[in-house]
C-alpha positions in Angstrom: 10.1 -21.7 22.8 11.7 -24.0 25.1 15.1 -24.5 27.0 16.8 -27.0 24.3 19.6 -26.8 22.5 20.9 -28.6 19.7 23.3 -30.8 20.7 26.3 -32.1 17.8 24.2 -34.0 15.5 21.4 -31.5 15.8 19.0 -32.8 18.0 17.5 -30.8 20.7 18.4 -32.0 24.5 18.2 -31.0 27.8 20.7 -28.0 28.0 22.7 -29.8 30.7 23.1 -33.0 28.7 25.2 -31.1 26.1 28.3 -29.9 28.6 30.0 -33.4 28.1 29.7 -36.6 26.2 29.0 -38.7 28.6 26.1 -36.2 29.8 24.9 -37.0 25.9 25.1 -40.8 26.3 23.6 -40.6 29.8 20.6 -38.3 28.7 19.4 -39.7 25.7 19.9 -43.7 27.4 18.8 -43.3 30.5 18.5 -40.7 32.2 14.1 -40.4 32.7 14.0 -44.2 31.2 12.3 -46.5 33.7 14.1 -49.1 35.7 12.9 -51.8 37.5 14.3 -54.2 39.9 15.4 -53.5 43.2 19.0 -54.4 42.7 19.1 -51.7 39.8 16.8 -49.1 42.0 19.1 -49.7 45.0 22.1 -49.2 42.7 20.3 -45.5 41.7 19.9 -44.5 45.4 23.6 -45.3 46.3 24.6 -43.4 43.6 22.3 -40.7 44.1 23.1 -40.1 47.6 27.1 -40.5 46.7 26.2 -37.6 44.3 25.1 -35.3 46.8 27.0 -32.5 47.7 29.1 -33.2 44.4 28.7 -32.8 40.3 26.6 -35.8 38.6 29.7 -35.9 35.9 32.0 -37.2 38.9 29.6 -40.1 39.8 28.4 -40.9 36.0 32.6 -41.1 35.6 33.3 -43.3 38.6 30.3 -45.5 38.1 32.2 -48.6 36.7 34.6 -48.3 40.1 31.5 -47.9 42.0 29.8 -51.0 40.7 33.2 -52.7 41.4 33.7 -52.0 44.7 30.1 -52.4 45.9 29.7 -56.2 44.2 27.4 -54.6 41.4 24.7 -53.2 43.8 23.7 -56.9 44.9 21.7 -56.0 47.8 22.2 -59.2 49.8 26.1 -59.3 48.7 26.4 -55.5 50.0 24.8 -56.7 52.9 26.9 -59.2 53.8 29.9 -56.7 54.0 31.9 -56.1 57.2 33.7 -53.6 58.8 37.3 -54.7 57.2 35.1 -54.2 53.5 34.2 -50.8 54.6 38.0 -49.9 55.5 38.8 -51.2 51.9 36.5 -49.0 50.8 37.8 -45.9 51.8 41.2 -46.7 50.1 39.6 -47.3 47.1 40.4 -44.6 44.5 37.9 -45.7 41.8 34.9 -44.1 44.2 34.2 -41.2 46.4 36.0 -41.7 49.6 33.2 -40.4 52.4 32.8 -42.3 55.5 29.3 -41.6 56.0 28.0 -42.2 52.5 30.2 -45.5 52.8 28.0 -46.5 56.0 25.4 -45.9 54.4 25.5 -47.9 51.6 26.1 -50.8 53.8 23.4 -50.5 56.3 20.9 -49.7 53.1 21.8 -52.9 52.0 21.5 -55.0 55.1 17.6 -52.9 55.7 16.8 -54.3 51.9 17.9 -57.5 52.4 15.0 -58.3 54.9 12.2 -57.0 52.6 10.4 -59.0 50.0 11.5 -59.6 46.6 10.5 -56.5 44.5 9.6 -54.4 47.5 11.6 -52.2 47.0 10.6 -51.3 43.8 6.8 -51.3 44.6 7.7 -49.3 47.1 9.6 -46.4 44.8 6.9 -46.3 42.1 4.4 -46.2 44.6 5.6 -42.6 44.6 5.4 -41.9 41.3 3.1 -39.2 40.0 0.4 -39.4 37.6 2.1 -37.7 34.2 -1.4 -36.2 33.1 -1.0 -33.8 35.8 2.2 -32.9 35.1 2.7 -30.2 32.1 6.2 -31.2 30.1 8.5 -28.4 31.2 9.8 -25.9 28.7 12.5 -24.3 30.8 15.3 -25.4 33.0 13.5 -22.9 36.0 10.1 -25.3 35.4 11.6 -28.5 36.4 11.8 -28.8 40.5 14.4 -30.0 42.6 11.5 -31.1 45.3 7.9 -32.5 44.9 5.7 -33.5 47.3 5.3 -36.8 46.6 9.6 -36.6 47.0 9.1 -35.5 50.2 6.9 -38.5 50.9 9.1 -41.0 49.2 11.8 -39.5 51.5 9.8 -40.0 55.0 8.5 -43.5 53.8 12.1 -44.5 53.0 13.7 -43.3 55.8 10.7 -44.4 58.6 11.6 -47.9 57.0 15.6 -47.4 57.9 16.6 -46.3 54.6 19.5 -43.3 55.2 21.2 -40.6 53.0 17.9 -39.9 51.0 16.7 -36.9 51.5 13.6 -35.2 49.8 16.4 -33.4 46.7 17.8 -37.3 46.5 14.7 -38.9 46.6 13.4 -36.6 43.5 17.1 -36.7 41.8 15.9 -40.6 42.2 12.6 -40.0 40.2 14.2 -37.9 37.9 17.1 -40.7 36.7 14.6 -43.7 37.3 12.0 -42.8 35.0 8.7 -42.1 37.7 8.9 -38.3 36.4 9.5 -37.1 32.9 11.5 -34.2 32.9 13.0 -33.5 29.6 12.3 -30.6 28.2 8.9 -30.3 26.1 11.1 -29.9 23.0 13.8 -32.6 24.0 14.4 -35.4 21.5 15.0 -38.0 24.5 11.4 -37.1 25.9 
């Protein structure tokens, strides 16, 4: 018997998908659903990083301001952003306010802009692990909120000037980007 619950229409989810509907429309299309592209992966890892310290629900609900504010994750737009854009920024009521995670974002994007079209992304599934060694988990206390190879992912990323991604973030990362598969064994979404 696993963790999952049936959720309004009576398919089993992830027990945490089923506390709001956005959390439904966000676990069964996309949350564990592979992305690609290193403007969409960048996106994930601002968003991630913006969500630490803080509930999922409140990023998932500012997303759209988010995306606004930060010229749709364009790496080499955000890059191009100055120090009056960042003051902007932390006016802007549509995102989470915080300085650091601001900064951040910024000097992410201006690292990425001097690495190779797709690097990033061969770079992030370089990290992911192979699913055959990897049982599906049946309980909420069998998924991790740190792997080893998020640790690594974490070290590479930082070594190569990428900030605010620590190991928890980095696997938070693999979690919403598709390199792991943690839905519930008995989860319609996995």
């Amino acid at each position: 018997m696993s963790d999952a619950l049936a959720g309004p229409d009576g398919a089993l989810r992830c027990p945490w998908a089923l506390s709001t509907e956005d959390y439904v429309a966000y676990h069964d299309e996309e949350w564990g659903r592979p992305v690609h592209g290193d403007d969409a992966l960048y996106e994930r890892l601002c968003l991630e990083a913006f969500q630490s310290g803080l509930s999922w629900i409140t990023i998932l609900r500012r997303r759209p301001g988010f995306r606004t504010a930060f010229a749709g994750f364009e790496i080499a737009k955000v890059a191009t952003f100055t120090d009056a854009d960042k003051e902007r920024l932390l006016t802007d009521a549509g995102i989470i306010r915080n300085r650091a995670k601001i900064e951040a974002t910024v000097a992410n994007a201006r690292v990425l802009a001097d690495w190779a079209l797709g690097e990033l992304d061969e770079l992030i599934w370089s990290f992911a692990p192979d699913p055959a060694g990897r049982p599906a988990p049946k309980h909420l206390s069998d998924v991790p909120a740190v792997t080893d190879e998020s640790i690594a992912l974490s070290k590479t990323l930082k070594k190569r000037g990428i900030r605010f991604v620590g190991p928890t973030t980095a696997y938070a990362l693999m979690q919403a980007c598709g390199l792991v598969n943690d839905h519930l064994a008995d989860c319609s979404a996995r």
